[in-house]
N, C-alpha and C positions, 0 to 999 in steps of 0.2 A: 846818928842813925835813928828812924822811926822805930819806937819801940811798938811791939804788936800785942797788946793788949785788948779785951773788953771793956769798954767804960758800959757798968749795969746801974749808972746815974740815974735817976729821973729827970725830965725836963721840969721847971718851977714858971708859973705862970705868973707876972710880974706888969707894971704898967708906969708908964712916964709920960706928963703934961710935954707937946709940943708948944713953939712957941705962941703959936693963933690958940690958945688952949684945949687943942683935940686931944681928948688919950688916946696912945699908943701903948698897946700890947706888945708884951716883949716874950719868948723862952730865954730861960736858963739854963745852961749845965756846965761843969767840970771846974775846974782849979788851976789857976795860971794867969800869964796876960792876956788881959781881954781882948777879945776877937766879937766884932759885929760882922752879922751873915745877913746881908738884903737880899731875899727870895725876887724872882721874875715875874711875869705879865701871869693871871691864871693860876694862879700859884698860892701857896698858905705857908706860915712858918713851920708848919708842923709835917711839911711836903720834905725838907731838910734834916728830920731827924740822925736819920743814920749819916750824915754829913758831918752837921753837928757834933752827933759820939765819937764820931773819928777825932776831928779838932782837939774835943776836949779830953784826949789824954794827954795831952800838953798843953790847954790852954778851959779859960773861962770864954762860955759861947754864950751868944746872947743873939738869936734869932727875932728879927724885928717882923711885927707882925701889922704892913703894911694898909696905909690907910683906905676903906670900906672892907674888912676881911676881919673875923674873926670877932673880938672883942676890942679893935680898933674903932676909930670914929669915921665917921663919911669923909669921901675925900671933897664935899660939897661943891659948890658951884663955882668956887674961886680956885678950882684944883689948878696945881700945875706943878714940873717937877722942883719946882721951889720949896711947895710944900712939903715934896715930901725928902728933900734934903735938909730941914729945918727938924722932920722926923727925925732921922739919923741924928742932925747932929743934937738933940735934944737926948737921946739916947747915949750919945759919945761921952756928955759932961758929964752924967749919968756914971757910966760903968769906967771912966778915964781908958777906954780904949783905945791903942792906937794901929789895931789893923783891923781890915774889913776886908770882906769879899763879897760880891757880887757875882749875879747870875741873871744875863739875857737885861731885862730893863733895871733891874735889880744891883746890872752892874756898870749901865748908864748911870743910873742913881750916885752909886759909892766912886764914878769918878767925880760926877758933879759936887759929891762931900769932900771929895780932896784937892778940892780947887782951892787954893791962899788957907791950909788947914794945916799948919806946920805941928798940930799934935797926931797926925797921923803919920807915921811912918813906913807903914806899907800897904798897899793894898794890892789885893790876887783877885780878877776878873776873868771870870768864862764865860764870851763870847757877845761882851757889850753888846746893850740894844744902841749901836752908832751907827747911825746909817751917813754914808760916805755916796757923795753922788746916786741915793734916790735907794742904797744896795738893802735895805729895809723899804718894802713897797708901800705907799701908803692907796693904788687905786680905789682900794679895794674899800675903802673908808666910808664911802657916801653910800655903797649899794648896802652895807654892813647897818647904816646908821637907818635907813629907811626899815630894813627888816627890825629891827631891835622896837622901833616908834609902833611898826604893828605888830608887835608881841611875840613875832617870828625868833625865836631865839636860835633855837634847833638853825635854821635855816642862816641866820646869822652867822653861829659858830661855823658851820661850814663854806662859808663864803670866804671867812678870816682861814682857816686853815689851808682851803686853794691859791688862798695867795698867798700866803707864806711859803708854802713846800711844791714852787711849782715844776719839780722834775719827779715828785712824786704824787703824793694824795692831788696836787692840782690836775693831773692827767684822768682823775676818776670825777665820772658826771656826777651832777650833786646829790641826783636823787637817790645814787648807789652810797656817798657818804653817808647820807641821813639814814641809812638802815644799816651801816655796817657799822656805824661809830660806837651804838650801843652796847654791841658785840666785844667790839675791840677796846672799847674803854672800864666796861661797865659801868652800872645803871648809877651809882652811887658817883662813880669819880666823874664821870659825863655831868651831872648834877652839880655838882661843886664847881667846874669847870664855865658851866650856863649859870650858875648865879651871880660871877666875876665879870661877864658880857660889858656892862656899863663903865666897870671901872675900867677894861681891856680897852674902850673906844678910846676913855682918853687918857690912859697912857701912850698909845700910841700917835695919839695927837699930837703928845708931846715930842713924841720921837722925829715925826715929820717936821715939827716946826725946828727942833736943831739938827736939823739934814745940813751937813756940811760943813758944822760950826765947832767939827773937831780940834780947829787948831786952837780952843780955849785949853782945851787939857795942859799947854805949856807951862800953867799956872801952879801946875802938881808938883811939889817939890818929893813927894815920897816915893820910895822904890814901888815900879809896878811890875805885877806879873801877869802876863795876858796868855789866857787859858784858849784852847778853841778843838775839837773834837775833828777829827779828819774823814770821819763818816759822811757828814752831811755838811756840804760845802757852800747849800745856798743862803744861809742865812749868814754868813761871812767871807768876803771871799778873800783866798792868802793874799791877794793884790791891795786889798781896803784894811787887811792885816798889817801890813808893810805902814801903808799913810799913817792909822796912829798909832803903831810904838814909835814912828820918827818923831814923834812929837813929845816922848815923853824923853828925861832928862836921865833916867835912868831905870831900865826896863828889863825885861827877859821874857822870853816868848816859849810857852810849853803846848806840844801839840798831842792829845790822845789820838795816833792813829785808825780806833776801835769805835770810839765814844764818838756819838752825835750830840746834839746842841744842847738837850737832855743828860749829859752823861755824871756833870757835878749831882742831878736829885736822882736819877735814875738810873742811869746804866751802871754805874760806876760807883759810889760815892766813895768807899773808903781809898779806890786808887788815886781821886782828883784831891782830896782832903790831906792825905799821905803827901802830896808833892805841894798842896799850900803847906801844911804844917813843917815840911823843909824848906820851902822858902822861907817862909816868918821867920827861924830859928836861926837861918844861917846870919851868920855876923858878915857885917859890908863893911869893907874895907874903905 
């Protein structure tokens, strides 16, 4: 049974040489077996907090603070997600962890670390950035990259977000996004959001170029548990659900009926953290 506690831990701010020798930034908190947390596209490790606190009443967190973000290093021009599974696992030797979890690209990242990684033992993904027959759109890429070259940020970010979410914000003309975002996001988080623009192109590069090359995952010998949010169904859909747990060798599938794609950093956190924190603990037979 999850025990229901406050962890009033502080997070400790921490840093480990990858192996191209970039630092990577890392948080800390709690006491236990270590747990690695890969934050998503747009995203910061410090977006994870209260995630984190959940975890760590049963375990040692260690929130990796992905490369160009923070006090990490650029993901420079040789980026790709190699790099930054070389992050993780330079992190893993590091703290001898052996679960992770992942969020959106965050938990495309922590399958591709648990590919022939037999010191991992489990890892809990909400709502992988895998895209299965194209179901992660990449159109939107080129009109995306020309705005960003003219400074067009603003203009950028909302081009990527109509095509992500297109049964929702995609049905609103752009011009009405660019004046409401402000409002809906505020000034501060909208900012943080526009300063990750460049690293978002090419993550998403990367997503595109392994469109359909799910069936490497068979290579995961660790238990997986595949998270996904029942609110918002376009960024995964139960059909693309179904292809890769079949792939993996030993799986469990958890669905928030409440929580959208957001629900691990935002809707939700202590309820999605509560049900990894019971899967990590349970014993496999």
């Amino acid at each position: 049974m999850i025990k229901n506690h406050i962890n009033t831990t502080a997070e400790t701010t921490h840093t480990v040489l990858s192996k191209d020798g970039t630092r990577i930034s890392y948080l800390s908190i709690g006491s236990g077996p270590a747990v690695i947390i890969v934050p998503g596209a747009l995203s910061f490790a410090s977006e994870y907090t209260a995630f984190a606190h959940v975890l760590a009443e049963h375990f040692t967190v260690y929130t990796i603070e992905r490369r160009g973000r923070g006090l990490s290093g650029p993901q420079g021009n040789d980026y790709s997600i190699t790099k930054e599974s070389e992050d993780v696992r330079a992190l893993q030797r590091e703290t001898g962890a052996s679960f992770i979890v992942g969020h959106s690209f965050g938990g495309l990242i922590a399958l591709e670390v648990a590919r022939n990684n037999s010191a991992l033992t489990k890892v809990a993904v909400y709502e992988p950035g895998v895209s299965i027959d194209g179901s992660i759109p990449a159109g939107w890429i080129p009109g995306y990259e020309k705005k960003l070259a003219e400074g067009k940020k603003l203009d950028a970010f909302v081009e990527f977000i109509r095509a992500l979410n297109p049964q929702s914000s995609g049905k609103a003309p752009a011009w009405l996004l660019k004046r409401l975002l402000p409002l809906f996001m505020g000034s501060h988080e909208l900012k943080r959001k526009l300063s990750l623009l460049h690293e978002n192109l090419r993550e998403h590069k990367e997503v595109a170029r392994l469109n359909n090359s799910y069936e490497i995952y068979r290579e995961i010998t660790a238990c997986v548990l595949l998270m996904y949010g029942g609110k918002d169904q376009a960024t995964l859909a139960e059909g693309n659900m179904h292809r890769l747990t079949a792939v993996f060798s030993r799986a469990e599938v958890r669905k928030f009926p409440t929580l959208d794609h957001f629900g691990i950093n935002e809707g939700s956190p202590r309820e999605v953290a509560e049900a990894v924190s019971t899967y990590f603990l349970k014993r496999e037979l």
